[in-house]
N, CA, C and O atoms as a CHARMM CRD file, in Angstrom:
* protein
*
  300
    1    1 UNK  N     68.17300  82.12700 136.73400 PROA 1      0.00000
    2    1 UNK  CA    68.55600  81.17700 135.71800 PROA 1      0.00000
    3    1 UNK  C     68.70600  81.91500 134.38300 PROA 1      0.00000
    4    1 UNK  O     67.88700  82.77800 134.06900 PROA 1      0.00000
    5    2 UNK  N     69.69000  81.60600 133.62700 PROA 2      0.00000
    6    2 UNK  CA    69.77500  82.72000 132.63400 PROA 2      0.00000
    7    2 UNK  C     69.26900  81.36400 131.37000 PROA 2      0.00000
    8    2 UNK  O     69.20200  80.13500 131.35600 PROA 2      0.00000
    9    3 UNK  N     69.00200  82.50300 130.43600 PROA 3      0.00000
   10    3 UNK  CA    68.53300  81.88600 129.33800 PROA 3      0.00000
   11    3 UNK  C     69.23900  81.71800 127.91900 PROA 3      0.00000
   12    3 UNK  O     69.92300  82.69600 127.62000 PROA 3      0.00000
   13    4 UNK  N     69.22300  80.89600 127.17200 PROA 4      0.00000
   14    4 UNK  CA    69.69600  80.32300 126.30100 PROA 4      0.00000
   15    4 UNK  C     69.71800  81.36100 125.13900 PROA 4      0.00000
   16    4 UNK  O     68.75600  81.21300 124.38500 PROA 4      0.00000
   17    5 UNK  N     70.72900  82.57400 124.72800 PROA 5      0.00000
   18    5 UNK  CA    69.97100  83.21200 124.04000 PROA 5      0.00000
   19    5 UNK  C     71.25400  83.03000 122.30100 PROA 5      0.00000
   20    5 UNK  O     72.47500  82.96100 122.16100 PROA 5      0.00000
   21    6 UNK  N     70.13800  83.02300 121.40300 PROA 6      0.00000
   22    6 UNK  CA    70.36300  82.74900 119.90300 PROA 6      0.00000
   23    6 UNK  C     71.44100  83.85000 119.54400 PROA 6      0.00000
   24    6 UNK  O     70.81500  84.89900 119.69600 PROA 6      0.00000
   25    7 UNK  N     72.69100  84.16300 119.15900 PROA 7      0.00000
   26    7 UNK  CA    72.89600  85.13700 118.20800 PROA 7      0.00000
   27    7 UNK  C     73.78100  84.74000 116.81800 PROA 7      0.00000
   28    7 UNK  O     74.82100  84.11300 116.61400 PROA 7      0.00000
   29    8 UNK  N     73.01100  85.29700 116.16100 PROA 8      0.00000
   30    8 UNK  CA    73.79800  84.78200 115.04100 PROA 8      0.00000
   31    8 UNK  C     74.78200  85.73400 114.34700 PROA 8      0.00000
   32    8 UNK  O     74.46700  86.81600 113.85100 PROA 8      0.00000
   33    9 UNK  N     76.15800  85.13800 114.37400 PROA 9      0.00000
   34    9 UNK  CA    77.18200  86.35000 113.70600 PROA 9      0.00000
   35    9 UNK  C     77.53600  86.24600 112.29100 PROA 9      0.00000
   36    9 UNK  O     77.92400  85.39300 111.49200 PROA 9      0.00000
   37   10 UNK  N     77.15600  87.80600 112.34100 PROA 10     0.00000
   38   10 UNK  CA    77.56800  88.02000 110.27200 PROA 10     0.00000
   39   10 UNK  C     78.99100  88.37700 110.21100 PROA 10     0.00000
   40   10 UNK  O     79.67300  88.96900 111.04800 PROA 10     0.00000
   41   11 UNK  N     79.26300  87.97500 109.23000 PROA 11     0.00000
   42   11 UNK  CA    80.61100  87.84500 109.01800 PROA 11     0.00000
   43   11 UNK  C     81.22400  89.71500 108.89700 PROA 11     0.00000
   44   11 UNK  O     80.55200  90.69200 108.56800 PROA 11     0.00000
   45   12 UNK  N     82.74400  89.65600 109.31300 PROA 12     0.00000
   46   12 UNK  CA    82.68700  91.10300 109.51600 PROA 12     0.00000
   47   12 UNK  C     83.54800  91.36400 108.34500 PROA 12     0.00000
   48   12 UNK  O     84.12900  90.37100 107.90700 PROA 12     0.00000
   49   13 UNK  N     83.78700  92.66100 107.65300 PROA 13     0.00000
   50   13 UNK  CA    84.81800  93.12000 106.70100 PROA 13     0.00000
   51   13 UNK  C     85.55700  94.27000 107.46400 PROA 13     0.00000
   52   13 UNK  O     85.50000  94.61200 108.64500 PROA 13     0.00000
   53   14 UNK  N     85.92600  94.52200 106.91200 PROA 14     0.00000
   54   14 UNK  CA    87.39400  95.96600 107.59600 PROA 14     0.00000
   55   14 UNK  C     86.39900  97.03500 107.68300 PROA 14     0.00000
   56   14 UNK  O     86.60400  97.72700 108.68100 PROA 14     0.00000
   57   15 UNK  N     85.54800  97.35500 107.09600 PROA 15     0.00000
   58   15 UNK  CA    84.86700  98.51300 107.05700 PROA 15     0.00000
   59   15 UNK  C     83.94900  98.60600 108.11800 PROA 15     0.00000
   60   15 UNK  O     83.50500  99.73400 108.33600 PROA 15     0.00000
   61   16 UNK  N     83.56700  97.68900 108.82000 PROA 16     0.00000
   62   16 UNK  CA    82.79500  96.89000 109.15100 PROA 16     0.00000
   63   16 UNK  C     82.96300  97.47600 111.44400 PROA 16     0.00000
   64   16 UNK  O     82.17300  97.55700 112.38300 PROA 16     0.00000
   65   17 UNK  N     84.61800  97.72500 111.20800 PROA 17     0.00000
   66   17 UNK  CA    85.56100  97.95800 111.99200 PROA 17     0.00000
   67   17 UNK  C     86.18400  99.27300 112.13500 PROA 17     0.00000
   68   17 UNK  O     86.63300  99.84800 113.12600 PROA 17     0.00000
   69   18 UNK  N     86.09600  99.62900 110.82700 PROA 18     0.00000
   70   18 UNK  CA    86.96000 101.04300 110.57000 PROA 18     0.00000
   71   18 UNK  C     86.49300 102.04800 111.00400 PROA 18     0.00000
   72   18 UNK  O     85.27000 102.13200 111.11200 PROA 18     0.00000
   73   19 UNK  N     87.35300 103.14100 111.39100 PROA 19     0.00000
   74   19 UNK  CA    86.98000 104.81600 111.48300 PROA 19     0.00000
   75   19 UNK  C     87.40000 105.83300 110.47800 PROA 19     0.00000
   76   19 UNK  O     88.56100 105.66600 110.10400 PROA 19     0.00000
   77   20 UNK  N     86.94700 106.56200 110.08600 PROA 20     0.00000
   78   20 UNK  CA    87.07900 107.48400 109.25200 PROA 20     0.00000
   79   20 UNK  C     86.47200 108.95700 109.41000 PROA 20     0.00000
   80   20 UNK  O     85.30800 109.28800 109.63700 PROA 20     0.00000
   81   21 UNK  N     87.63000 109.75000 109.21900 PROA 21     0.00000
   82   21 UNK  CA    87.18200 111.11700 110.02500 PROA 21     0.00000
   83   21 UNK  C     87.08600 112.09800 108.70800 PROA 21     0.00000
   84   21 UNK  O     87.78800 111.76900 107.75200 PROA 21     0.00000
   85   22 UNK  N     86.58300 112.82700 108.63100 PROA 22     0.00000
   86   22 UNK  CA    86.71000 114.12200 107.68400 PROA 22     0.00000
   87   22 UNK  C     88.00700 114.77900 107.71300 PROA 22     0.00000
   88   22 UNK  O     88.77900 114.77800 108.67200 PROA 22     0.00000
   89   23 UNK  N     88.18300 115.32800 106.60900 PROA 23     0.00000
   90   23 UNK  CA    89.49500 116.16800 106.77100 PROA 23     0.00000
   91   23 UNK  C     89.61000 117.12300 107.95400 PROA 23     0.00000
   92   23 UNK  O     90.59500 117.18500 108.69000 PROA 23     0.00000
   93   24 UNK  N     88.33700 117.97300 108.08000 PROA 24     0.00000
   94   24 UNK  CA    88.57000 118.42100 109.01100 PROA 24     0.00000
   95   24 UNK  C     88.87400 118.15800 109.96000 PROA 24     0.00000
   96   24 UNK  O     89.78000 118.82800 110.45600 PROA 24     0.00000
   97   25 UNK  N     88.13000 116.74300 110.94200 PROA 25     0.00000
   98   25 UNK  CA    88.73400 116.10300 111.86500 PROA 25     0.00000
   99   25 UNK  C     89.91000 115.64400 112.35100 PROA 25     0.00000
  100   25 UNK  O     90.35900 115.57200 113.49500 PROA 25     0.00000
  101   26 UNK  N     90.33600 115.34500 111.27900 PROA 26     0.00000
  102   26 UNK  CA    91.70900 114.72400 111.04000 PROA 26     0.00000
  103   26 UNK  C     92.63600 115.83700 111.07200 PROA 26     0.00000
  104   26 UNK  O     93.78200 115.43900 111.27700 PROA 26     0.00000
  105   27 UNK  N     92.52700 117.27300 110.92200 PROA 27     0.00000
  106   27 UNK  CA    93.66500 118.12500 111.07500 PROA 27     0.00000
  107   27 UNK  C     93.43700 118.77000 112.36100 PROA 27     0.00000
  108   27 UNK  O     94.27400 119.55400 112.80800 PROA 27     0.00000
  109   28 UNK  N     92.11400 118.43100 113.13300 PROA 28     0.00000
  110   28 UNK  CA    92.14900 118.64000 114.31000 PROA 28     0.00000
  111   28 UNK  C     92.86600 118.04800 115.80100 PROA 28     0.00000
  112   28 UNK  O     92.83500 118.51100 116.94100 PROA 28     0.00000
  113   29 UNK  N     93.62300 116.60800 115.13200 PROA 29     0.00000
  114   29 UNK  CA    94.22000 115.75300 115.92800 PROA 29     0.00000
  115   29 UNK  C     95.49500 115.83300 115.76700 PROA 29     0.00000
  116   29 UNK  O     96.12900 116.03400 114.73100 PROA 29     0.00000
  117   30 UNK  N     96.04000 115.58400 117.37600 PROA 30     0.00000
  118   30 UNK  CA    97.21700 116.04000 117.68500 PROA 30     0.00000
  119   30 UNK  C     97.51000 114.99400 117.07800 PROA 30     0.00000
  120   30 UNK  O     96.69100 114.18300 116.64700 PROA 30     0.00000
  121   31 UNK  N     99.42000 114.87800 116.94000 PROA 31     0.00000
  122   31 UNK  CA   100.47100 114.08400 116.23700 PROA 31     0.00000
  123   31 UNK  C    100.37300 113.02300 117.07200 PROA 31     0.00000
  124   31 UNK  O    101.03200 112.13000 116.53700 PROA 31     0.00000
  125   32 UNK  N     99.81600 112.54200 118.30800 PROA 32     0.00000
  126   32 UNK  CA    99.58500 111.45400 119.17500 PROA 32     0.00000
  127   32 UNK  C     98.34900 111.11100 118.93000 PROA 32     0.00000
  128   32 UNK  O     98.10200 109.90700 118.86900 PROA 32     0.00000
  129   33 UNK  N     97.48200 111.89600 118.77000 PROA 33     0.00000
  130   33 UNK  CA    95.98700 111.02600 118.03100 PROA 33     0.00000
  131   33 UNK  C     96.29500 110.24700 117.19300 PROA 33     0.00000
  132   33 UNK  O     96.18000 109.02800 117.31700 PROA 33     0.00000
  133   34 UNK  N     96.79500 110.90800 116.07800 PROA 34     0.00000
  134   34 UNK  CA    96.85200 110.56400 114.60900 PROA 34     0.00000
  135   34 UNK  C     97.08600 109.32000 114.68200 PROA 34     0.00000
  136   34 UNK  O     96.35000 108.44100 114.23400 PROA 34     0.00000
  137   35 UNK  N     99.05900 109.01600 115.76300 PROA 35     0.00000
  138   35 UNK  CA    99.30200 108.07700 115.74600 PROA 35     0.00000
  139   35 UNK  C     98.67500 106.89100 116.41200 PROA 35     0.00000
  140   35 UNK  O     98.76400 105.82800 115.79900 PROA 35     0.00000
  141   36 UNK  N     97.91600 106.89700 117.82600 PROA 36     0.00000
  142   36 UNK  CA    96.74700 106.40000 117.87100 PROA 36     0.00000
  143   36 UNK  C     95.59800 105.85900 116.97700 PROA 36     0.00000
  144   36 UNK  O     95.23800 104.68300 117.03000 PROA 36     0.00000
  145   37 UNK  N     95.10000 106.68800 116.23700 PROA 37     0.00000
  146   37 UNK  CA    94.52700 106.45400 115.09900 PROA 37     0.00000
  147   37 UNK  C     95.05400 105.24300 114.27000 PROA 37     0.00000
  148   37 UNK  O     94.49200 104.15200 114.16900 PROA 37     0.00000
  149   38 UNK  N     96.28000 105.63600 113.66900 PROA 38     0.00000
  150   38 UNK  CA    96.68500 104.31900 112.87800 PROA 38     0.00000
  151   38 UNK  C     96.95200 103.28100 113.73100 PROA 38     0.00000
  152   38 UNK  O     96.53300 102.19500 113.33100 PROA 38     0.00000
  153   39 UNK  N     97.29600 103.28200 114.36600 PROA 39     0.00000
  154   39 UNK  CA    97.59900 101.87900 115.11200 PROA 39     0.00000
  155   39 UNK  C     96.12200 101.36100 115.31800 PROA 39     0.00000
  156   39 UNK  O     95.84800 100.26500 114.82900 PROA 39     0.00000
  157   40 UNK  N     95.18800 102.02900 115.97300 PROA 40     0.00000
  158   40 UNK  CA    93.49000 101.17800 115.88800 PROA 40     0.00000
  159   40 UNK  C     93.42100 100.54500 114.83700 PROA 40     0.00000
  160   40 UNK  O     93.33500  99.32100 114.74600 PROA 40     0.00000
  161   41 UNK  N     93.46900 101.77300 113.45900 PROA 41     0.00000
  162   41 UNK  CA    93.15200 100.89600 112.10700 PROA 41     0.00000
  163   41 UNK  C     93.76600  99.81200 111.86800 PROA 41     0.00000
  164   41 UNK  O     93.09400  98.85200 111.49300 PROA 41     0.00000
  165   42 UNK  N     95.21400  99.67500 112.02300 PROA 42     0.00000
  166   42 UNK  CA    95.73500  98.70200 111.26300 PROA 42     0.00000
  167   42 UNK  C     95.52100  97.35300 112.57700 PROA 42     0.00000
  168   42 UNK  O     95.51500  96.15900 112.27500 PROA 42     0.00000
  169   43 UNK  N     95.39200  97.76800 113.73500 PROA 43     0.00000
  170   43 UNK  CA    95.02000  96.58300 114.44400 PROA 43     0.00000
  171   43 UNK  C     93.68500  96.60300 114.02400 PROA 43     0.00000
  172   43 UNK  O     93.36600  97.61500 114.64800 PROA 43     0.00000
  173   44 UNK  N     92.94600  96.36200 113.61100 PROA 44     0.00000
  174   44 UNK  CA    91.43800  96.39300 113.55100 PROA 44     0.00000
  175   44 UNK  C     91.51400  95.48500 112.16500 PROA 44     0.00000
  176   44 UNK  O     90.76900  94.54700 111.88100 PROA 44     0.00000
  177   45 UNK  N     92.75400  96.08100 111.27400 PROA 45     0.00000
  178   45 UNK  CA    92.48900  95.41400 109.88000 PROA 45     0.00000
  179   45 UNK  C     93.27300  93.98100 110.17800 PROA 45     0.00000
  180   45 UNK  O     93.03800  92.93700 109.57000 PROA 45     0.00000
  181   46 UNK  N     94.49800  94.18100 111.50200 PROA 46     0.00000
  182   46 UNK  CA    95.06200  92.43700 111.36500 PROA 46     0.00000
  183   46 UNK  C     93.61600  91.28500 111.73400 PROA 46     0.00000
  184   46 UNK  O     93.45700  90.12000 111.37000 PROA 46     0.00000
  185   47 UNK  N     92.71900  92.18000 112.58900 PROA 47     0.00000
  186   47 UNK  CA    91.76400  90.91500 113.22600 PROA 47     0.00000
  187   47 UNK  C     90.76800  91.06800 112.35500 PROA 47     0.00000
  188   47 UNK  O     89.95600  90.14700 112.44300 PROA 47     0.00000
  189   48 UNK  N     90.49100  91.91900 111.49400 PROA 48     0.00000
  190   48 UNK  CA    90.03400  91.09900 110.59000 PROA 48     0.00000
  191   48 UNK  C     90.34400  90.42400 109.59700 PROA 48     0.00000
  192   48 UNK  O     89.53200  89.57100 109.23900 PROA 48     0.00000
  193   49 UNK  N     91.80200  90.60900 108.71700 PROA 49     0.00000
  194   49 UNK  CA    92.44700  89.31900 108.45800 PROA 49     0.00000
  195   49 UNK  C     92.74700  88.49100 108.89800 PROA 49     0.00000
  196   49 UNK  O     92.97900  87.52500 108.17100 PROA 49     0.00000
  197   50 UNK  N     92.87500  88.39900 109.96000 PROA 50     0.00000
  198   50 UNK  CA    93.40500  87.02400 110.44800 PROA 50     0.00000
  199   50 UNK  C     91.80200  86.00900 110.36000 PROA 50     0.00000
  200   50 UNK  O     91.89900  84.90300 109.83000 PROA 50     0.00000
  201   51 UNK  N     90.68000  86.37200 110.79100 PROA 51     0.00000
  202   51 UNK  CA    89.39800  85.75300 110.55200 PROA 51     0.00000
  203   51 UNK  C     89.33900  85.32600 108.97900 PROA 51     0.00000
  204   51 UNK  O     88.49200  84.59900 108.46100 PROA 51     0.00000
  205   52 UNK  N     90.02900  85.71700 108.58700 PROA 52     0.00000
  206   52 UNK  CA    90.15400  85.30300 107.02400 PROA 52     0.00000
  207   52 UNK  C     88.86800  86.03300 105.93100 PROA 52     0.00000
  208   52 UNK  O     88.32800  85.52900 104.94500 PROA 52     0.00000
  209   53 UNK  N     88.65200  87.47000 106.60300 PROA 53     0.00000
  210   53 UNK  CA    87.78300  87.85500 105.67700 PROA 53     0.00000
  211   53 UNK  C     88.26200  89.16200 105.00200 PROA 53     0.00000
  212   53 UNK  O     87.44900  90.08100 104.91000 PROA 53     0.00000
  213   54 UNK  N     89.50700  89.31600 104.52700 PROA 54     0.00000
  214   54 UNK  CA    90.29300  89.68800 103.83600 PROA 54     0.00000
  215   54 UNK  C     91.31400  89.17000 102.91300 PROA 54     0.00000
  216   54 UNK  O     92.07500  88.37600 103.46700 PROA 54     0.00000
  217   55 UNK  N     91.49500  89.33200 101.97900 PROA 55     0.00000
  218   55 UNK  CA    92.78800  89.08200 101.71200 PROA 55     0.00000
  219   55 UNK  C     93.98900  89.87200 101.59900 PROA 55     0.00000
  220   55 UNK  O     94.19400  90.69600 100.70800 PROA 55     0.00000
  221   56 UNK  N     95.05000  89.48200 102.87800 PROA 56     0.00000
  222   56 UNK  CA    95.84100  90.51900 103.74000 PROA 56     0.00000
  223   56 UNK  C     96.70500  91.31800 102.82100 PROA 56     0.00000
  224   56 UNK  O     96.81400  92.47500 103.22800 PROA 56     0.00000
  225   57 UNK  N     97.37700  91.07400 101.67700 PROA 57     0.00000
  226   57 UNK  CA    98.08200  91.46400 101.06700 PROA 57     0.00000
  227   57 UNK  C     97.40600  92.61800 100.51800 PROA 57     0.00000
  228   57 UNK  O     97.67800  93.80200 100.71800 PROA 57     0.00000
  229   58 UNK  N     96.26900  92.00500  99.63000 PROA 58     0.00000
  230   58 UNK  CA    95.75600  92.72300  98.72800 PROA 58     0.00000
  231   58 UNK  C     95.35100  94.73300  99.31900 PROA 58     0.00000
  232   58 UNK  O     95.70700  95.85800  98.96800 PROA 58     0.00000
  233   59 UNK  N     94.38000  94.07800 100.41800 PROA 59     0.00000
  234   59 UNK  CA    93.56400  94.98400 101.54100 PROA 59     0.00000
  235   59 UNK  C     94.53800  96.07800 101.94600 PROA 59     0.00000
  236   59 UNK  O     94.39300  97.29400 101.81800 PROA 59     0.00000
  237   60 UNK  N     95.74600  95.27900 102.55300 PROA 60     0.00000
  238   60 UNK  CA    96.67400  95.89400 103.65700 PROA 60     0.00000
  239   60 UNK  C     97.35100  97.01500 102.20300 PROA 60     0.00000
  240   60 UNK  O     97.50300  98.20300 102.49000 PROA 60     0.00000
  241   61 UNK  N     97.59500  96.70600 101.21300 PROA 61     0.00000
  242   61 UNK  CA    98.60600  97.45500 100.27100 PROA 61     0.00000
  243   61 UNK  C     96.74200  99.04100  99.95000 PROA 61     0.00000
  244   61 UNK  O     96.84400 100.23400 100.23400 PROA 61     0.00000
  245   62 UNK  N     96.19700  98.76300  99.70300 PROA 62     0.00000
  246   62 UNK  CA    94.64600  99.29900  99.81300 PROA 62     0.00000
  247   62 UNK  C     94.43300 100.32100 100.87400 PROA 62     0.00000
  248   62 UNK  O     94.15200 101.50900 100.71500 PROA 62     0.00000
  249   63 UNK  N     94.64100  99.56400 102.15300 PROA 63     0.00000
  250   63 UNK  CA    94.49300 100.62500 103.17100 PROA 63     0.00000
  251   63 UNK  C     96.15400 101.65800 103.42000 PROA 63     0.00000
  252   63 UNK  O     96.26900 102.78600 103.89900 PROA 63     0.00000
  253   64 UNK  N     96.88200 101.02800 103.05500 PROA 64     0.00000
  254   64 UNK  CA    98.46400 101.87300 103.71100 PROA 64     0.00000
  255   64 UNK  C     98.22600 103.02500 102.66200 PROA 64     0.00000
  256   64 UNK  O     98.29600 104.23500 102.87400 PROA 64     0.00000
  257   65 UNK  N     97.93900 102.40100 101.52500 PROA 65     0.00000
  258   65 UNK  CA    97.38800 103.25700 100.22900 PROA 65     0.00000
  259   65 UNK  C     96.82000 104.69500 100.80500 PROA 65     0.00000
  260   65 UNK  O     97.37000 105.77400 101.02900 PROA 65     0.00000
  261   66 UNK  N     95.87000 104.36000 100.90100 PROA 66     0.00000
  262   66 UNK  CA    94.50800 105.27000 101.11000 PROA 66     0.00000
  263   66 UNK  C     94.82400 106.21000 102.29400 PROA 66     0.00000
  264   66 UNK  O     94.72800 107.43700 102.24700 PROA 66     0.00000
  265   67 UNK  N     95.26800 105.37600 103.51400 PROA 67     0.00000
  266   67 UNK  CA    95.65000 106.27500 104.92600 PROA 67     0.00000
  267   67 UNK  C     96.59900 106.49800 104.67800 PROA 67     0.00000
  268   67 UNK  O     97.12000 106.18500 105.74900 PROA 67     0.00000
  269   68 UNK  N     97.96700 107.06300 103.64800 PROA 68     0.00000
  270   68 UNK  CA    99.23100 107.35400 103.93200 PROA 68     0.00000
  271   68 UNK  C     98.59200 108.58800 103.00400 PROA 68     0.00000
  272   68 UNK  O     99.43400 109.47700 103.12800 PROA 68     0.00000
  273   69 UNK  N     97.66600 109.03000 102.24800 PROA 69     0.00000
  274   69 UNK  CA    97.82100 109.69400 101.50800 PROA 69     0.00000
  275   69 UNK  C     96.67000 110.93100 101.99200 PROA 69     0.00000
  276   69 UNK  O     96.57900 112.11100 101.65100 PROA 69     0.00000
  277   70 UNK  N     95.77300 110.00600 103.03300 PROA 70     0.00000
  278   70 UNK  CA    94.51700 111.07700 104.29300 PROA 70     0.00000
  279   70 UNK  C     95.78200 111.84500 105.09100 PROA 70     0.00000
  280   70 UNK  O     96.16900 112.95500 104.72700 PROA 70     0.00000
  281   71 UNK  N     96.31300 111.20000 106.10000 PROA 71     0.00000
  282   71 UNK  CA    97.22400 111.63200 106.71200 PROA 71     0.00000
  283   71 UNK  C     98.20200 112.19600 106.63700 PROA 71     0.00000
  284   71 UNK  O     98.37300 112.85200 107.66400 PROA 71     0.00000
  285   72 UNK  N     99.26500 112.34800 105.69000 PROA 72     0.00000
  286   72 UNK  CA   100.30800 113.07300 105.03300 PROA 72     0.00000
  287   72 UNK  C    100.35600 114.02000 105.20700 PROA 72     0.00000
  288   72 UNK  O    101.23500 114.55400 105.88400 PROA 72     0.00000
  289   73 UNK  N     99.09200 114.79300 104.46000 PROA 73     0.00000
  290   73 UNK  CA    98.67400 116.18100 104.23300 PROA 73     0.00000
  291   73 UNK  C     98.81600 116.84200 106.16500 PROA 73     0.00000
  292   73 UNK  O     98.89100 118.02500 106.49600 PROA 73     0.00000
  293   74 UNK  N     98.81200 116.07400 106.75600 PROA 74     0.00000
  294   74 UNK  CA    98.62100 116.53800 108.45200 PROA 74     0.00000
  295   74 UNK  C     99.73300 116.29700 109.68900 PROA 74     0.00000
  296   74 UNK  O     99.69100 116.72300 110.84300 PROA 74     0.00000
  297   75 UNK  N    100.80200 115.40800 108.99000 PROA 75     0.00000
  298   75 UNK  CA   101.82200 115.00700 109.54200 PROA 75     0.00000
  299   75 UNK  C    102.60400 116.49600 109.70400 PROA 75     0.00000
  300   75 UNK  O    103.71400 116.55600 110.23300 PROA 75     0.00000
């Protein structure tokens, strides 16, 4: 008989979700990681906008920001 068990969920943010590698890491990954890589993040950042604990515009212009300018340097 299984039991009734309590969990209570905290609300999540992008960070919450995210990966983040060192530079070094990041120039260690092939051109198919990388792209791997972004696609996790930015799927990771739609579900957590879509839960509505972002605001998508703001975030999404924030993260393309931030990861177009990690990654570049390695493309």
């Amino acid at each position: 008989m299984m039991e009734n068990i309590s969990v209570k969920a905290e609300p999540q943010i992008f960070e919450d979700v995210a990966m983040y590698f060192t530079e070094q890491e990041l120039a260690s990954l092939t051109l198919d990681q990388k792209a791997l890589y972004k696609d996790v993040v930015l799927e990771n950042f739609a579900h957590v906008a879509f839960l509505g604990y972002i605001s998508k515009l703001r975030k999404y212009a924030q993260l393309a920001e931030a990861e177009a300018s990690r990654v570049k340097a390695f493309l």
